[in-house]
C-alpha positions as CSV (number, residue, x, y, z in Angstrom):
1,X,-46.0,-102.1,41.8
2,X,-44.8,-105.6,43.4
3,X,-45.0,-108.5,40.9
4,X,-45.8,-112.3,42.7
5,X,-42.6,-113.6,44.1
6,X,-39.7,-114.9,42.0
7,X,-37.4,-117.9,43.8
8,X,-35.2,-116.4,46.5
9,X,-31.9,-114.4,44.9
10,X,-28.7,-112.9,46.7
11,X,-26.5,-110.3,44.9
12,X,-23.3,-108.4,46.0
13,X,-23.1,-104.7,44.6
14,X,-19.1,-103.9,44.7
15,X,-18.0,-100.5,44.6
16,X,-15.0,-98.9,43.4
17,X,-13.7,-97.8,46.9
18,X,-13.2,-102.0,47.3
19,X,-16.2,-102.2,49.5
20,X,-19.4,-103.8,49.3
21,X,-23.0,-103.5,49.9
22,X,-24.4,-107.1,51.7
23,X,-26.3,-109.3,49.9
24,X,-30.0,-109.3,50.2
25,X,-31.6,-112.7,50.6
26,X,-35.2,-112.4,48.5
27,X,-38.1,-113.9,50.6
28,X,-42.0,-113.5,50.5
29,X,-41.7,-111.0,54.0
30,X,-39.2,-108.9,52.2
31,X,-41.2,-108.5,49.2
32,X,-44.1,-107.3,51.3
33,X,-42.0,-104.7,52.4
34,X,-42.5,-102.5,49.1
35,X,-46.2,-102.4,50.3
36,X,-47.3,-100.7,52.4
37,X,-47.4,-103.0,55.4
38,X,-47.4,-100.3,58.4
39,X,-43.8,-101.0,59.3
40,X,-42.9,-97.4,59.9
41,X,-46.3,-96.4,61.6
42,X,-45.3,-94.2,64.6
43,X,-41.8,-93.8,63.9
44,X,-40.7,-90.3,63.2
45,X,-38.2,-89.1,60.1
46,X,-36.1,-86.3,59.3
47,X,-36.1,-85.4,55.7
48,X,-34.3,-82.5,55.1
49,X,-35.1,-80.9,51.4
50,X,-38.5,-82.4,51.8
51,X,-40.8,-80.1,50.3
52,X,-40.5,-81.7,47.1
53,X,-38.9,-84.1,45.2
54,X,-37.1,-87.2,46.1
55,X,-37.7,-86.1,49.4
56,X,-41.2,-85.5,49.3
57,X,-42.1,-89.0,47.5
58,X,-40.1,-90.9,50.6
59,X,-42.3,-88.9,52.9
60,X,-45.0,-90.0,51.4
61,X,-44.4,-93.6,51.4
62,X,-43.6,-93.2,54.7
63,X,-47.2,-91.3,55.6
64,X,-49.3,-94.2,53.7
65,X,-47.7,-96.2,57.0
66,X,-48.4,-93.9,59.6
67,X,-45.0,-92.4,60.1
68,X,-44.7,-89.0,61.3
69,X,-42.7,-86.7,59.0
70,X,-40.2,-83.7,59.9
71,X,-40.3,-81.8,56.9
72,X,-36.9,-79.4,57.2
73,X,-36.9,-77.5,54.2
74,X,-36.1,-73.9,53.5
75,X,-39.5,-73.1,51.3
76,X,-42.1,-71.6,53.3
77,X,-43.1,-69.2,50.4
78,X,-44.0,-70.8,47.1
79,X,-40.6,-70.4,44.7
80,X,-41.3,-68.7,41.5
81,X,-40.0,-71.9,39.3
82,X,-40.0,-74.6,41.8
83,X,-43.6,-76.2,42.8
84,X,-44.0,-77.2,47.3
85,X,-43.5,-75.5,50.2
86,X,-43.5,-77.1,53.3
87,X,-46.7,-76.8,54.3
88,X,-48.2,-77.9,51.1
89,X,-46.0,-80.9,51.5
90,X,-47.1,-81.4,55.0
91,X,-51.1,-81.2,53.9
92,X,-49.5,-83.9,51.3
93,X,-48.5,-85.9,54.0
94,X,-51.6,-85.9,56.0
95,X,-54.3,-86.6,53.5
96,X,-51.5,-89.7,53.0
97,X,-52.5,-90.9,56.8
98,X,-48.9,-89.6,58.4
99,X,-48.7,-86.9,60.5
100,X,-46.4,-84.2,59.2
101,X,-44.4,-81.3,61.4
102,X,-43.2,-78.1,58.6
103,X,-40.0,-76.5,59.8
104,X,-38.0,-74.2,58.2
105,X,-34.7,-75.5,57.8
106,X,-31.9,-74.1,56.2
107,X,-28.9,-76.9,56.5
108,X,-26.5,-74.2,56.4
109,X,-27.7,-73.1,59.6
110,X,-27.0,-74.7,62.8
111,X,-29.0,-73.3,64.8
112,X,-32.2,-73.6,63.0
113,X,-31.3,-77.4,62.6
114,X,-30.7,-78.0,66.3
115,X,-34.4,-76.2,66.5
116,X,-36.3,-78.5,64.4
117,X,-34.3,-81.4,66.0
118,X,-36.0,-80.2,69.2
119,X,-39.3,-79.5,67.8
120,X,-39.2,-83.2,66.5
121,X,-37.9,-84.8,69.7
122,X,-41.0,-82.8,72.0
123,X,-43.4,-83.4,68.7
124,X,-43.0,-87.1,68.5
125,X,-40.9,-88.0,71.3
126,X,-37.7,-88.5,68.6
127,X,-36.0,-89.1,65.4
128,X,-35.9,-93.0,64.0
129,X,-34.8,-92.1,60.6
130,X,-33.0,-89.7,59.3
131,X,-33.0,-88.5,55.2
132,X,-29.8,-86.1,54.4
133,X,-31.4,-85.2,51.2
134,X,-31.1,-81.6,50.5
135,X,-28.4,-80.7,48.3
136,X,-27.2,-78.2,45.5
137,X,-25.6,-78.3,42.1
138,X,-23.3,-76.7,39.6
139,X,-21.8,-78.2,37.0
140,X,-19.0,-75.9,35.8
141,X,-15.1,-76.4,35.8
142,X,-13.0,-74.9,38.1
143,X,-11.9,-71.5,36.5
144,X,-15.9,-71.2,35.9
145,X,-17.0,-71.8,39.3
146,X,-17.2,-68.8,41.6
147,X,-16.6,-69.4,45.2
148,X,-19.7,-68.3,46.1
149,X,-21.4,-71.1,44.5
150,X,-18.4,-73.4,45.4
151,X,-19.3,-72.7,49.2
152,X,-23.5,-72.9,48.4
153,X,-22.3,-76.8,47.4
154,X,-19.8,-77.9,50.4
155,X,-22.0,-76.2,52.5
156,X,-25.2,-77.4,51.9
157,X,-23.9,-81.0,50.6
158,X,-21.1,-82.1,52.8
159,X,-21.1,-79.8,55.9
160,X,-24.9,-79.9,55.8
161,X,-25.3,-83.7,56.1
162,X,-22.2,-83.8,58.6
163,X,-24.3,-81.5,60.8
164,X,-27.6,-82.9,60.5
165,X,-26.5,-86.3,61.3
166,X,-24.5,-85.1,64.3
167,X,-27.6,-83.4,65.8
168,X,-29.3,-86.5,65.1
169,X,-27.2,-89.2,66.4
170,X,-28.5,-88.8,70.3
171,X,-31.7,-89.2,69.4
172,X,-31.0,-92.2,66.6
173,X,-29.1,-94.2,69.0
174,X,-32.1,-94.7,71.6
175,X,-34.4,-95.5,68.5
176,X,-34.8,-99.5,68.3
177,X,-33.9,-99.0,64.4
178,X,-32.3,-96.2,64.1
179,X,-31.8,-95.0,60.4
180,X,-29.7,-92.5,58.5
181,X,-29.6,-92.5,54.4
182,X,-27.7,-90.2,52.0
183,X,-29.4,-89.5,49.2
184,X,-25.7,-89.4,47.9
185,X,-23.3,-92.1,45.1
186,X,-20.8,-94.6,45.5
187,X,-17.7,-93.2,45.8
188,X,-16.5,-93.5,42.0
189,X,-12.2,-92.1,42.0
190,X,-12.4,-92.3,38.1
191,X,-10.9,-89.0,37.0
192,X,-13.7,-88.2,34.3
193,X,-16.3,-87.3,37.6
194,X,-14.5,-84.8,38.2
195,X,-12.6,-83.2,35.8
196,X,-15.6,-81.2,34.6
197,X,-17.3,-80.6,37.9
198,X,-14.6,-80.7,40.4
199,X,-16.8,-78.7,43.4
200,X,-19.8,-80.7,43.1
201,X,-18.2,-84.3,42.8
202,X,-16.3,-83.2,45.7
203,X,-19.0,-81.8,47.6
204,X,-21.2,-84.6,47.0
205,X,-18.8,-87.3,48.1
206,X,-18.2,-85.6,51.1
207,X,-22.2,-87.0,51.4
208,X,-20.8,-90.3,50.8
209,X,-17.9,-89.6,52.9
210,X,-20.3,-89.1,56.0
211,X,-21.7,-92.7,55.0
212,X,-18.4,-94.7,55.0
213,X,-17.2,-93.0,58.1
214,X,-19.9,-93.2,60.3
215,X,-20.7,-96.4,59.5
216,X,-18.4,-97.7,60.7
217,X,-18.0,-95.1,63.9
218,X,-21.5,-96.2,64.9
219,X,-21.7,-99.9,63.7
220,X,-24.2,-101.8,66.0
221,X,-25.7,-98.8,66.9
222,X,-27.5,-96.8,63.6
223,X,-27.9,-98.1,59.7
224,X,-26.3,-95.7,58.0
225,X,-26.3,-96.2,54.2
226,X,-26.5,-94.4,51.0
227,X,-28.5,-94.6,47.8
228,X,-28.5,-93.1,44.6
229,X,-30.4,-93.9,41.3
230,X,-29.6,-95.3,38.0
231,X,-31.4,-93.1,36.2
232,X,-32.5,-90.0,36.2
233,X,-34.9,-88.9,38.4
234,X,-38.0,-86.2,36.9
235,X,-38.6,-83.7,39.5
236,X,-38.5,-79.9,38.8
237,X,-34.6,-78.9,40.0
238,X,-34.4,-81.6,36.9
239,X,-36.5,-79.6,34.4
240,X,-34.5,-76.5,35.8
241,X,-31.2,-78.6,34.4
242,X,-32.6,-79.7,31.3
243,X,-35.4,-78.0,30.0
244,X,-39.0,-79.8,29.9
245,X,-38.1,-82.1,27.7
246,X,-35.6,-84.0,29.7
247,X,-38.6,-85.9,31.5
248,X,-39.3,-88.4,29.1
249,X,-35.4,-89.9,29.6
250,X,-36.7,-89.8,33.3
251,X,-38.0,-92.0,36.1
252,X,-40.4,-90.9,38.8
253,X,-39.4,-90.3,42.0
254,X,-41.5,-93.2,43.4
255,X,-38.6,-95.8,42.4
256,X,-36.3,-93.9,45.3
257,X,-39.2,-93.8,47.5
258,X,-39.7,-98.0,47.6
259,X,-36.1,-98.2,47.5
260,X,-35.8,-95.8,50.4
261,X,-38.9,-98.2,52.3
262,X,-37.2,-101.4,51.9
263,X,-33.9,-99.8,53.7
264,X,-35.9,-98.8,56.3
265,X,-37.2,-101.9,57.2
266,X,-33.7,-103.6,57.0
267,X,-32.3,-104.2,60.5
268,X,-29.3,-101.8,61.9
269,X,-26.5,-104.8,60.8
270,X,-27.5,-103.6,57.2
271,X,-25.3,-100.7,57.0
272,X,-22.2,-98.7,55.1
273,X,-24.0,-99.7,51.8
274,X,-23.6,-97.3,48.7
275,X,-27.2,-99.0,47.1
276,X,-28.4,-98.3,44.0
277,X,-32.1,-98.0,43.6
278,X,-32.8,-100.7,40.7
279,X,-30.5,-102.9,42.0
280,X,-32.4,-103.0,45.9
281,X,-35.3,-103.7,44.0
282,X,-34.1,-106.4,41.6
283,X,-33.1,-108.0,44.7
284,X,-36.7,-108.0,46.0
285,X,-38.6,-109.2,43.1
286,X,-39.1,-106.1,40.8
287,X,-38.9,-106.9,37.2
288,X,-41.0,-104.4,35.2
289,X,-39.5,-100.8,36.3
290,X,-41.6,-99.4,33.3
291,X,-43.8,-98.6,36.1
292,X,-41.4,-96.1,37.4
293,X,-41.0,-94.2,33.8
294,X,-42.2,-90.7,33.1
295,X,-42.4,-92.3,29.4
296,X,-42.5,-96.2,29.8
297,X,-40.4,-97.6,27.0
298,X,-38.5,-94.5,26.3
299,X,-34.7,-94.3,26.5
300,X,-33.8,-93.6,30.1
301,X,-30.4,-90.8,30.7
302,X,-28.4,-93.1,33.2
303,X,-27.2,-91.0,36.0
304,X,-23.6,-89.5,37.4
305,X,-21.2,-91.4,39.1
306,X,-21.8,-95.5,38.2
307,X,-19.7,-95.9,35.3
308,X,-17.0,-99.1,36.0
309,X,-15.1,-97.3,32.4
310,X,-16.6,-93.9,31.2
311,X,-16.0,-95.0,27.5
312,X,-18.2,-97.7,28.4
313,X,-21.0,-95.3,30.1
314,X,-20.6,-92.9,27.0
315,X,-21.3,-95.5,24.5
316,X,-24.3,-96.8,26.3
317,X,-25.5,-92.9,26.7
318,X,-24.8,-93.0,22.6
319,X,-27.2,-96.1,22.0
320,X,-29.6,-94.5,24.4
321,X,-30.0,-91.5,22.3
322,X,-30.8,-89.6,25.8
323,X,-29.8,-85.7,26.2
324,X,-27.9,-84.9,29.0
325,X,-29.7,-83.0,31.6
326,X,-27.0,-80.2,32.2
327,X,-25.4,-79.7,28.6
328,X,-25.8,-79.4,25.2
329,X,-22.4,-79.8,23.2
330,X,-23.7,-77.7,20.3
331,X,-21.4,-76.3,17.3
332,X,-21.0,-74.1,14.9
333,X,-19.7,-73.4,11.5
334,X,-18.5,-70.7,8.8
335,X,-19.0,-70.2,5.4
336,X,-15.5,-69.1,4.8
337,X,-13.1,-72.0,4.6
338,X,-13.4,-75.4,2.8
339,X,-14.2,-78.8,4.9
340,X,-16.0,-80.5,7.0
341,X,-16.2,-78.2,9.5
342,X,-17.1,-74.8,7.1
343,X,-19.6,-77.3,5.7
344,X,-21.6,-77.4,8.6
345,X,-21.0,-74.2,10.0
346,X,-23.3,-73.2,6.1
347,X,-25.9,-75.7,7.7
348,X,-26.2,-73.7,11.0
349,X,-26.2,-70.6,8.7
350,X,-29.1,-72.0,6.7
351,X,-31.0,-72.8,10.0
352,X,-30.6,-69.2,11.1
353,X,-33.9,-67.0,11.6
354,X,-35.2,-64.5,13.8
355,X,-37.7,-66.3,15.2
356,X,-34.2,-68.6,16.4
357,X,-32.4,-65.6,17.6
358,X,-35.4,-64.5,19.6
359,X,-35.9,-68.1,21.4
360,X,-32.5,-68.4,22.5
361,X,-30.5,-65.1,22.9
362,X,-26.9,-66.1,23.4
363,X,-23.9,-65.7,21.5
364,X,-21.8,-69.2,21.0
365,X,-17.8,-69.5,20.0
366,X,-15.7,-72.8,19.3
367,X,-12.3,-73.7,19.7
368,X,-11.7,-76.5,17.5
369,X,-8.7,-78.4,17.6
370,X,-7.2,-81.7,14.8
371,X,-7.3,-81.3,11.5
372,X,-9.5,-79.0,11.0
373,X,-8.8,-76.3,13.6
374,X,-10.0,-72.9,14.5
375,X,-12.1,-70.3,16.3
376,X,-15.8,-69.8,15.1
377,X,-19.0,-68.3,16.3
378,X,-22.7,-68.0,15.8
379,X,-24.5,-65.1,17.5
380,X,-28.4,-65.9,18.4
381,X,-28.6,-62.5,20.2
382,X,-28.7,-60.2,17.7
383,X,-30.8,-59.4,14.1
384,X,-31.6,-62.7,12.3
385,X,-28.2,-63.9,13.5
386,X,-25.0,-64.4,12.0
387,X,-21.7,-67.0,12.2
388,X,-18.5,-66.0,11.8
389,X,-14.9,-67.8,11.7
390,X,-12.8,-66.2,14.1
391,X,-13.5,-64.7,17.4
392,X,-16.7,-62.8,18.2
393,X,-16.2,-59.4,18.1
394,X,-17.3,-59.2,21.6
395,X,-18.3,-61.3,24.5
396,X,-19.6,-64.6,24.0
397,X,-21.9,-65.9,26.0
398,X,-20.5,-69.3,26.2
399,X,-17.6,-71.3,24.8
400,X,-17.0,-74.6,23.6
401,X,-13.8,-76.5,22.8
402,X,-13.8,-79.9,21.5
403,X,-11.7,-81.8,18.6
404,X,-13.0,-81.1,14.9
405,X,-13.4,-84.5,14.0
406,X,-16.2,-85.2,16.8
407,X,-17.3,-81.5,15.8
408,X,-18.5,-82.9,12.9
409,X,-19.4,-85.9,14.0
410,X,-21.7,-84.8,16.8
411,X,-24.0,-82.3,14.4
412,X,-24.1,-85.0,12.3
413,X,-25.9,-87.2,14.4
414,X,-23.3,-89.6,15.2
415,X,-22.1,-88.6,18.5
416,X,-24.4,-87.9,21.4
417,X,-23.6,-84.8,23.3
418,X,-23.9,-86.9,26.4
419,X,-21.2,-88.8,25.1
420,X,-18.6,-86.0,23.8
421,X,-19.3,-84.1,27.0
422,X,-19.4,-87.1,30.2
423,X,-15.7,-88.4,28.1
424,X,-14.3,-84.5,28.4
425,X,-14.1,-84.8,24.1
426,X,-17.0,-81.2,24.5
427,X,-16.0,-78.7,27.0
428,X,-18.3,-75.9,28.3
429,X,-17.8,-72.6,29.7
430,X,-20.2,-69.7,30.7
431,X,-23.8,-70.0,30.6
432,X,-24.8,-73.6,30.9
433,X,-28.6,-72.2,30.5
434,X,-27.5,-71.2,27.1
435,X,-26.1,-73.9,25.9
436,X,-28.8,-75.9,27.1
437,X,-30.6,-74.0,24.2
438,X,-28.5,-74.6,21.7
439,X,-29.8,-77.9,21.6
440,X,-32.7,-77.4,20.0
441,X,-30.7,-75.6,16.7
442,X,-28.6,-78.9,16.4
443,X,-31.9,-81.3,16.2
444,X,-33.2,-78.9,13.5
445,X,-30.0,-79.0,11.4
446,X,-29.2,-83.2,11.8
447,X,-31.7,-83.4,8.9
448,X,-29.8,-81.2,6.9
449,X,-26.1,-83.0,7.5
C-alpha cells in the first residue's frame, strides 16, 4: 500500500479546542513504518472491542509484526448479526504470526477488566499499548433516548475508556513506549454535533476527554492520543446502521489499522494528538487511498465530528451524493390539497404496492412547516398502503419534521438526506430502522419528480 517516497513534508492538524496535533516530519524510516517492519514484535496490546472491526484490523497489523494481542471483547458466542468472536479473532491473529490471548471483557465491568489486565501482565509479562476501542451508539434526540440506552453509551464509551486506561497505566508506564489510543474525534463544540444526538456526542467526547486530560497528567511518561477517520469505515455495526448498501460510500478498516501502526511507532513525546487517519498518512507518503475503498472511485460518506462549518460539511455530503449511514430523511405526500407538497405526496401514492408495504412495515407522519405546512402520513404496514393528510389514525412508527420547501426539494433530488438531516433542516423520531427503509421508496420516486 506504500508508494516510493515523496520529498520530506511537515503539516499541523488544528483542532477546534485551540490545540494541535505535532507536525510529522516525512522521512524514508517513517515511511517504512506502514510496512510491516517488526517494530511491535514482542510487545503486548490491549484492544478492547477486538473481535472485529477496527479493532480486529489493528490487531492484525500488529500480529503480521509479532505482537502479542489481548483480545477483551464481550463475544465469546457467535452474535446472530454480527460476524467474530474472540477466539475466531484470536485464530485470526495467529495464522497472522502474533500470538493472541481471548478474554472476555465487558468494559462495563471492573472486575472482569482488572482480570484480563492480570491475565496479560502473567501472559506476556505486560501491556505496551493500549486500544480503548469498544464503544456503542444511538443516534436519537433527547426526548427519544431512554436512559437505559443513555447509560449503555456513557458507560461503555466514557467510563469504559476511563477504567481501562486506569488499570492500564501501572503497567504502561514501565513499558519503554508505552501507548494508549482512543479510537475517539477531535473535540468539535459546534452546536449541530449535538443537537441531534446529544448522549452519544457527549459520551464519545468523554473518549476524547480521557485523551486531553491524561495527556497531559502523564506527559513524558505514556503517548496518549486519539484518532478517528474521515470517512466511513465498512465493518458490520456499519451495515447494522445503514443497511448493505452503505459499503460502497465506505473505506476498509485497514486505513485505521496503518494509521494506528505508524502511532505506535512514534516516540512517547508524540502525544495529546486528536489525528485523523488520512491526514497521518498524507504526512507519510500515501497518495492513492483508493486502496483503502470498499468501491475505489465511489463517493465516500465523510464521517461525524470534522466539520470546521456544518453548511460547509453538508454541501460537500450534497456533491458526494453519499447516504447517511444512520438516517433516511424520507417524506411524504397527499392527494388532497394543491401544491408542491400534495404533488408529491400523489408521487409516493403512485409508488405504493404491496410488495412495498411488505418490505418495509412502518407507518411514517410529517410535520411540515413554511409555506406549505401540515401533518401527513403514508402507512407501509398495512394492505397495499395508503397516505393521508392529517395525522395517522394511530401510532406511527416514526416522525419527521422538516420545512416544506426542503420537503420538496429533497424527494426531488436536490437535497441529500445527509444534508437536511447533519444541518437539523430533517428531524427524526422513533424507529431509526424504519426510516432507514424509507429510503429505498424515495430513490424509486426521484424518477418520477
Amino acid at each position: 500500500m506504500t508508494p516510493s517516497p515523496p520529498p520530506p513534508i511537515a503539516q499541523t492538524v488544528s483542532h477546534p479546542t485551540g490545540h494541535q496535533a505535532v507536525s510529522c516530519t516525512l522521512s524514508l524510516t517513517v515511511l517504512k513504518m506502514l510496512q510491516n517492519t517488526g517494530k511491535l514484535a514482542g510487545r503486548t496490546l490491549f484492544i478492547t472491542g477486538a473481535s472485529r472491526g477496527i479493532g480486529k484490523a489493528i490487531a492484525l497489523k500488529a500480529a503480521k509484526d509479532g505482537a502479542n494481542v489481548v483480545i477483551a471483547a464481550k463475544t465469546a458466542q457467535a452474535h446472530p448479526k454480527l460476524p467474530g468472536t474472540i477466539y475466531t479473532a484470536a485464530e485470526e491473529i495467529e495464522a497472522a504470526g502474533g500470538k493472541a490471548l481471548p478474554c472476555v471483557v465487558d468494559v462495563r465491568n471492573e472486575q472482569q477488566i482488572s482480570e484480563a489486565v492480570e491475565n496479560a501482565v502473567k501472559t506476556f509479562g505486560g501491556i505496551d499499548i493500549l486500544i480503548n476501542n469498544a464503544s456503542a451508539i444511538n443516534l436519537t434526540g433527547t426526548l427519544d433516548t431512554s436512559m437505559k440506552k443513555v447509560d449503555l453509551m456513557m458507560n461503555i464509551n466514557a467510563r469504559g475508556t476511563y477504567l481501562t486506561s486506569k488499570l492500564c497505566i501501572p503497567y504502561l508506564k514501565k513499558s519503554k513506549n508505552g501507548h494508549i489510543l482512543n479510537l475517539s474525534p477531535p473535540l468539535n463544540m459546534n452546536p449541530v454535533w449535538f443537537k441531534n444526538h446529544c448522549a452519544y456526542t457527549m459520551a464519545k467526547y468523554g473518549m476524547s476527554m480521557c485523551v486531553l486530560g491524561m495527556a497531559e497528567e502523564f506527559r513524558g511518561e505514556i503517548a496518549i492520543n486519539a484518532l478517528w477517520p474521515k470517512t466511513a469505515i465498512h465493518t458490520a455495526a456499519m451495515e447494522m446502521l445503514g443497511g448493505s448498501d452503505v459499503s460502497s460510500q465506505c473505506r476498509k478498516p485497514d486505513i485505521m489499522a496503518d494509521a494506528a501502526y505508524a502511532i505506535f511507532s512514534k516516540p512517547k513525546s508524540f502525544t495529546g494528538n486528536f489525528v485523523i487517519d488520512e491526514e497521518l498518512l498524507k504526512e507519510h507518503g500515501i497518495s492513492d487511498f483508493d486502496v483503502y475503498a470498499v468501491d475505489p472511485g465511489h463517493p465516500l460518506l465523510p464521517d461525524f465530528f470534522l466539520d470546521e462549518e456544518p453548511e460547509e460539511l453538508a454541501k460537500k455530503m450534497q456533491d458526494y451524493g453519499a447516504t447517511p449511514k444512520f438516517q433516511s430523511g424520507k417524506e411524504q405526500v397527499s392527494a388532497v390539497t394543491e401544491g408542491p407538497v400534495a404533488e408529491t405526496f400523489k408521487a409516493i401514492e403512485g409508488a405504493l404496492s404491496v410488495d412495498v408495504v411488505k418490505s418495509t412495515g412502518g407507518v411514517y407522519q410529517f410535520e411540515l412547516s413554511g409555506d406549505h405546512p401540515g401533518t401527513w402520513y403514508i402507512d407501509l404496514k398495512n394492505e397495499s398502503g395508503s397516505i393521508g393528510h392529517g395525522g395517522f389514525p394511530g401510532k406511527a412508527d416514526v416522525r419527521m419534521s422538516m420545512n416544506s420547501e426542503d420537503f420538496v426539494k429533497m424527494f426531488a433530488g436536490k437535497m441529500k438526506p445527509t444534508m437536511a438531516f447533519m444541518t437539523g433542516k430533517l428531524k427524526i423520531k422513533g424507529d431509526m430502522s424504519l426510516a432507514i427503509k424509507l429510503e429505498k421508496l424515495m430513490t424509486q420516486l426521484k424518477a418520477k419528480l
